[in-house]
Biopython code that builds the backbone (N, CA, C, O; Angstrom):
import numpy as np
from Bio.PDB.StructureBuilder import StructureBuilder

atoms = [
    (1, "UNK", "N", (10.521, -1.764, 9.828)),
    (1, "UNK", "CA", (9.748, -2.642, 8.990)),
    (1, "UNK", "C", (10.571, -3.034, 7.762)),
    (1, "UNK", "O", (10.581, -4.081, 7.116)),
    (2, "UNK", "N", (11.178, -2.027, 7.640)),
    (2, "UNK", "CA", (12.047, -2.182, 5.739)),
    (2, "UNK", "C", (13.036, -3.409, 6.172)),
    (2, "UNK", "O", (13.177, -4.434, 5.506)),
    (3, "UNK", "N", (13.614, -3.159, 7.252)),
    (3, "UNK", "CA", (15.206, -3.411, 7.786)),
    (3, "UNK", "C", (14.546, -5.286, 8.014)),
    (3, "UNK", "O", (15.166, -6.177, 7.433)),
    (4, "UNK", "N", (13.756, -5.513, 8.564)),
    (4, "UNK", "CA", (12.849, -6.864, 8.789)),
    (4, "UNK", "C", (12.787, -7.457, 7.309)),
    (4, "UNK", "O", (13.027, -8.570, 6.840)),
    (5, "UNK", "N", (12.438, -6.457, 6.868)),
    (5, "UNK", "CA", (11.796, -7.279, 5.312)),
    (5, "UNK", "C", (12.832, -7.866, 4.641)),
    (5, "UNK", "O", (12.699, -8.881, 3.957)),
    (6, "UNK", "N", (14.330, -7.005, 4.879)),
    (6, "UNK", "CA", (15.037, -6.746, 3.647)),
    (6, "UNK", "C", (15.728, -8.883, 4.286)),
    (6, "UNK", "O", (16.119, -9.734, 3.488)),
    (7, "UNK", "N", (15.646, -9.035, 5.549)),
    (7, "UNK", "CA", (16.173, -10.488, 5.709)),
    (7, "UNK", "C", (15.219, -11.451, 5.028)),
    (7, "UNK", "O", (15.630, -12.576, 4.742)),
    (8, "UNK", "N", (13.649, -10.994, 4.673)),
    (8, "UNK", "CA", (12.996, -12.369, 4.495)),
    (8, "UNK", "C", (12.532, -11.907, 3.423)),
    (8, "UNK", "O", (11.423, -11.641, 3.885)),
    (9, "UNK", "N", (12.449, -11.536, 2.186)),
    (9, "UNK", "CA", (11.956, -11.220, 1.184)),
    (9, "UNK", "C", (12.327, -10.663, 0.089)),
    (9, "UNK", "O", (12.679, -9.519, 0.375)),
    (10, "UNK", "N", (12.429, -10.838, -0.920)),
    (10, "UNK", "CA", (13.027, -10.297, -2.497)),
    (10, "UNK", "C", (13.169, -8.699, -2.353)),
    (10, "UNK", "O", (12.189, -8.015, -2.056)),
    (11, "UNK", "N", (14.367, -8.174, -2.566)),
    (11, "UNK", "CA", (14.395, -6.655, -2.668)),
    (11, "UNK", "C", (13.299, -5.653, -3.413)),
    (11, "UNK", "O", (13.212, -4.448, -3.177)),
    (12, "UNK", "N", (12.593, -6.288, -4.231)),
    (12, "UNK", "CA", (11.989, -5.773, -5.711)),
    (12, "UNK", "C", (10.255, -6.245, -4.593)),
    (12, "UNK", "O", (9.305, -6.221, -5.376)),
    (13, "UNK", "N", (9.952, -6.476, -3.660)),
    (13, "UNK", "CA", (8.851, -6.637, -2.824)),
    (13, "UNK", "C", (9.042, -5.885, -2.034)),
    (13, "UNK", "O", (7.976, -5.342, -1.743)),
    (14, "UNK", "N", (10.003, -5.438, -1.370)),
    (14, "UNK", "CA", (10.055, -4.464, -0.191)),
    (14, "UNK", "C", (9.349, -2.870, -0.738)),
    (14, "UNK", "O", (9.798, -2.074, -1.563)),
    (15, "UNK", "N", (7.781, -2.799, 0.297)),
    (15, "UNK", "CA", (7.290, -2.085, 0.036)),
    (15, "UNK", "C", (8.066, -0.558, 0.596)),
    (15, "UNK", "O", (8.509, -0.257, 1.704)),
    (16, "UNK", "N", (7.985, 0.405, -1.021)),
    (16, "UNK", "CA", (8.395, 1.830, -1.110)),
    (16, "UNK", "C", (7.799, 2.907, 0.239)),
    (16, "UNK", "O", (8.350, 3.784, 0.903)),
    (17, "UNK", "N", (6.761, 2.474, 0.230)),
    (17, "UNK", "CA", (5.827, 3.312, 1.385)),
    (17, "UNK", "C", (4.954, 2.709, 2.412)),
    (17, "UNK", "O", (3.909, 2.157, 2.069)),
    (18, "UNK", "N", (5.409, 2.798, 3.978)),
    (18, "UNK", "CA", (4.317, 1.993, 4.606)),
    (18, "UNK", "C", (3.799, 2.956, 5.342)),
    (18, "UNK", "O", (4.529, 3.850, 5.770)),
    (19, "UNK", "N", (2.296, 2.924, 5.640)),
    (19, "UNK", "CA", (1.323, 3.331, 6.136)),
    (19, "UNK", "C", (0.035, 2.744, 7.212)),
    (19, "UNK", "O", (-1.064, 2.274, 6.920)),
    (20, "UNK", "N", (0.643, 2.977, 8.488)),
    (20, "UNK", "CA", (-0.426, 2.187, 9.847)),
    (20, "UNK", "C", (-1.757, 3.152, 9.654)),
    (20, "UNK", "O", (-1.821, 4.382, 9.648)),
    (21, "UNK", "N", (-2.661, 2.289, 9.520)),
    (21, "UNK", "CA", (-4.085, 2.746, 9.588)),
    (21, "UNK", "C", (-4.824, 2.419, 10.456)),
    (21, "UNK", "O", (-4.619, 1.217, 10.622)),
    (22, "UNK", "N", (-5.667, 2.794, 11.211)),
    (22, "UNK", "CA", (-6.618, 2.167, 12.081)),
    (22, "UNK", "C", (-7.838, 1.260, 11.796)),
    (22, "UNK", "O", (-8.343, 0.476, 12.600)),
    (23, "UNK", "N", (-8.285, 1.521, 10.356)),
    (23, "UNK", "CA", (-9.346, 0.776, 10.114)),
    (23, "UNK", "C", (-9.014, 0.897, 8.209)),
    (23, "UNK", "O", (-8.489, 1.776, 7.525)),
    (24, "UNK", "N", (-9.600, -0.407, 7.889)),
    (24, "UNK", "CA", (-9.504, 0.042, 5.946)),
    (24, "UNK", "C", (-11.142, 0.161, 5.591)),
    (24, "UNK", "O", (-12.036, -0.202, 6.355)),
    (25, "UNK", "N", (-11.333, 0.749, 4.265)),
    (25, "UNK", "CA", (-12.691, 0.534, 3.907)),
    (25, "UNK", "C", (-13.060, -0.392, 3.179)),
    (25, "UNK", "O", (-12.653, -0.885, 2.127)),
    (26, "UNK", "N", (-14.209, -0.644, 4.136)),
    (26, "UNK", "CA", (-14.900, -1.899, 3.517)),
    (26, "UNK", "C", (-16.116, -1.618, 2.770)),
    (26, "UNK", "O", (-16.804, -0.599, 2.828)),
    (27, "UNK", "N", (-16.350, -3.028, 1.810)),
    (27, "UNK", "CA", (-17.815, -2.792, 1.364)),
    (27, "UNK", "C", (-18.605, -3.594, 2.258)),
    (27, "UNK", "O", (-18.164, -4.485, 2.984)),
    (28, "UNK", "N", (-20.098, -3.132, 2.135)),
    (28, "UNK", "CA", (-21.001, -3.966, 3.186)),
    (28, "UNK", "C", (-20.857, -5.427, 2.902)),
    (28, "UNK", "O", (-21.744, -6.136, 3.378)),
    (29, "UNK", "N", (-19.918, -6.009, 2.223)),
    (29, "UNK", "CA", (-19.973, -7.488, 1.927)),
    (29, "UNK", "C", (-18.863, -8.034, 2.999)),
    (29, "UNK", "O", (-18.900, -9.196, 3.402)),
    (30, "UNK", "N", (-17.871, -7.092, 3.426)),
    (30, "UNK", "CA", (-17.625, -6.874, 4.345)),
    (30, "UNK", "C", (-15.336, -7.499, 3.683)),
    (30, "UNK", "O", (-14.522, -8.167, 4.322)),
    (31, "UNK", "N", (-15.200, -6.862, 2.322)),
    (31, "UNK", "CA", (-14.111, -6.837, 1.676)),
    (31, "UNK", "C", (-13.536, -5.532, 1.685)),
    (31, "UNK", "O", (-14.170, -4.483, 1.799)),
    (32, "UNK", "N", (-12.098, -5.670, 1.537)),
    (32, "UNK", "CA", (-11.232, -4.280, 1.482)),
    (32, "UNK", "C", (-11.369, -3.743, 0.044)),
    (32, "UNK", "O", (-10.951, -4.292, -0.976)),
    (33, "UNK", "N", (-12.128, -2.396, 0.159)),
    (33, "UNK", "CA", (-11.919, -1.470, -1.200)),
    (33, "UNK", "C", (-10.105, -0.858, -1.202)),
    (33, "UNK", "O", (-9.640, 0.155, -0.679)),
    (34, "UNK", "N", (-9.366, -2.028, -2.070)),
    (34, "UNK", "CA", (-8.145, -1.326, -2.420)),
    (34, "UNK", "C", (-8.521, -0.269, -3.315)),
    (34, "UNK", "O", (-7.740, 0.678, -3.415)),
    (35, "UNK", "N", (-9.437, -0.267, -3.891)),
    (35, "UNK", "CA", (-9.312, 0.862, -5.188)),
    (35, "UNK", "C", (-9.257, 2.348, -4.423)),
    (35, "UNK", "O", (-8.891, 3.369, -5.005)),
    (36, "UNK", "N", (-9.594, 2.314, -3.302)),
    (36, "UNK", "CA", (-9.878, 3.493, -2.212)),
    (36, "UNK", "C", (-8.226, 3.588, -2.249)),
    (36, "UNK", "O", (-7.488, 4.171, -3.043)),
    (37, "UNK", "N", (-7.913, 2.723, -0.987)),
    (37, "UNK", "CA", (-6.439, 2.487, -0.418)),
    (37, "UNK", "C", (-5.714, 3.288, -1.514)),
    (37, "UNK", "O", (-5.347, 4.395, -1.117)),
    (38, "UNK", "N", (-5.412, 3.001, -2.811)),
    (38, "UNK", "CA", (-4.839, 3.238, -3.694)),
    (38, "UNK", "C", (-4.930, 4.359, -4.247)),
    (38, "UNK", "O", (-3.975, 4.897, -4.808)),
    (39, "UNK", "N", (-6.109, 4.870, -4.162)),
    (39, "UNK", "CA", (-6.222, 6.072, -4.934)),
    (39, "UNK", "C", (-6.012, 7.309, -3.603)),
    (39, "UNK", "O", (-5.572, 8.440, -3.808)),
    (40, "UNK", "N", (-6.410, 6.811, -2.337)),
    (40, "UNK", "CA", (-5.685, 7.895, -1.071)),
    (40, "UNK", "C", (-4.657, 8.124, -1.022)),
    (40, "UNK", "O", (-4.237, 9.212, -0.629)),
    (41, "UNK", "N", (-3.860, 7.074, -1.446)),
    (41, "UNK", "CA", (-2.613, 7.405, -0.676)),
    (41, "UNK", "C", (-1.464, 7.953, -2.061)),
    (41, "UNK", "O", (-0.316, 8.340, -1.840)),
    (42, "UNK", "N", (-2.168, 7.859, -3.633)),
    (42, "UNK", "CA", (-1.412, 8.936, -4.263)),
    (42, "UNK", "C", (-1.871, 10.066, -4.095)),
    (42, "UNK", "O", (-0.908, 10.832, -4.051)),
    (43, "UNK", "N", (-2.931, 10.685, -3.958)),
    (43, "UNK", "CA", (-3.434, 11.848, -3.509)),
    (43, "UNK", "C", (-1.833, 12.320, -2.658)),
    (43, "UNK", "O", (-0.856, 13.006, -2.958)),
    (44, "UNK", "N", (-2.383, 11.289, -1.168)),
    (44, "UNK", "CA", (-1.296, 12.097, -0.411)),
    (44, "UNK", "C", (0.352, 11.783, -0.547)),
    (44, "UNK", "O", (1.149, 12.532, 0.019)),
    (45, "UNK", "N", (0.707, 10.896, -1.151)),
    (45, "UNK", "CA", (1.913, 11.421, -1.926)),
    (45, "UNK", "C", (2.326, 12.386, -2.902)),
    (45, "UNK", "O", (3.284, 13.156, -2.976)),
    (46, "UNK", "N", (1.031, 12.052, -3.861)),
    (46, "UNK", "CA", (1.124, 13.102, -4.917)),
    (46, "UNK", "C", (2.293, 12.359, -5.907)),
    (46, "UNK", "O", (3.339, 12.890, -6.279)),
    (47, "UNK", "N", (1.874, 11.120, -6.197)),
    (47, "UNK", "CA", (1.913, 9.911, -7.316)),
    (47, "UNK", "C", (0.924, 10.259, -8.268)),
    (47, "UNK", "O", (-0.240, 10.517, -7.962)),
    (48, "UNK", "N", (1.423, 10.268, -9.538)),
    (48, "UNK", "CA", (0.370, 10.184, -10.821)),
    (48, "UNK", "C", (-0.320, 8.776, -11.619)),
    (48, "UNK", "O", (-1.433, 8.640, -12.126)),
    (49, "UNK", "N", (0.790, 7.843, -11.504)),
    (49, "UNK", "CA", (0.828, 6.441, -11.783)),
    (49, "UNK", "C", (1.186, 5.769, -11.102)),
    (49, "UNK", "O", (1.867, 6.132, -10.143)),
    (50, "UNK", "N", (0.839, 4.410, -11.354)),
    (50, "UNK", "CA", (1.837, 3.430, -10.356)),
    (50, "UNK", "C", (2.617, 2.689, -11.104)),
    (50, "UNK", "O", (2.154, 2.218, -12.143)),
    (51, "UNK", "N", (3.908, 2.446, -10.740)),
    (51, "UNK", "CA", (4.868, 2.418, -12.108)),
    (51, "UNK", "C", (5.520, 1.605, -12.279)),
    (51, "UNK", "O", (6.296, 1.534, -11.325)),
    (52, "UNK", "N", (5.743, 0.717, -13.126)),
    (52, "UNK", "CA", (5.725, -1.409, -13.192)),
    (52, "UNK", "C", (6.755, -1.091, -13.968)),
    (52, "UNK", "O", (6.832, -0.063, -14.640)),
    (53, "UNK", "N", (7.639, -2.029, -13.893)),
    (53, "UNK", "CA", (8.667, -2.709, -15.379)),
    (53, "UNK", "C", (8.197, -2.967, -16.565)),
    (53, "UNK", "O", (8.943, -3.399, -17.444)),
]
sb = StructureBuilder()
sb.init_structure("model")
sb.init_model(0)
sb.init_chain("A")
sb.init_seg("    ")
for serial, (resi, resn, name, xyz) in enumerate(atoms, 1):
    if name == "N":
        sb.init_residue(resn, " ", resi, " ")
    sb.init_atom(name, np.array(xyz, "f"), 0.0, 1.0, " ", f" {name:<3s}", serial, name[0])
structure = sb.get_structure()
């Protein structure tokens, strides 16, 4: 996936961590709760922040 990206896309976009899921959570409106996404997957990294320029 990285090796794909790195031909079509800005270095500073190539995502640090990828993760195949089977399903994301939704709200009954029937939208993706990133705030979930986001807060799972520092758990399971064991990230404190998310960390910008």
């Amino acid at each position: 996936m990285r090796e794909y990206c790195k031909g079509q896309i800005a270095h500073y976009k190539i995502p640090r961590y990828i993760r195949f899921v089977d399903s994301f959570p939704m709200t009954v409106t029937g939208k993706i709760q990133k705030f979930l996404i986001r807060q799972r997957m520092k758990e399971e990294l064991g990230l404190d922040e998310a960390k910008t320029a």
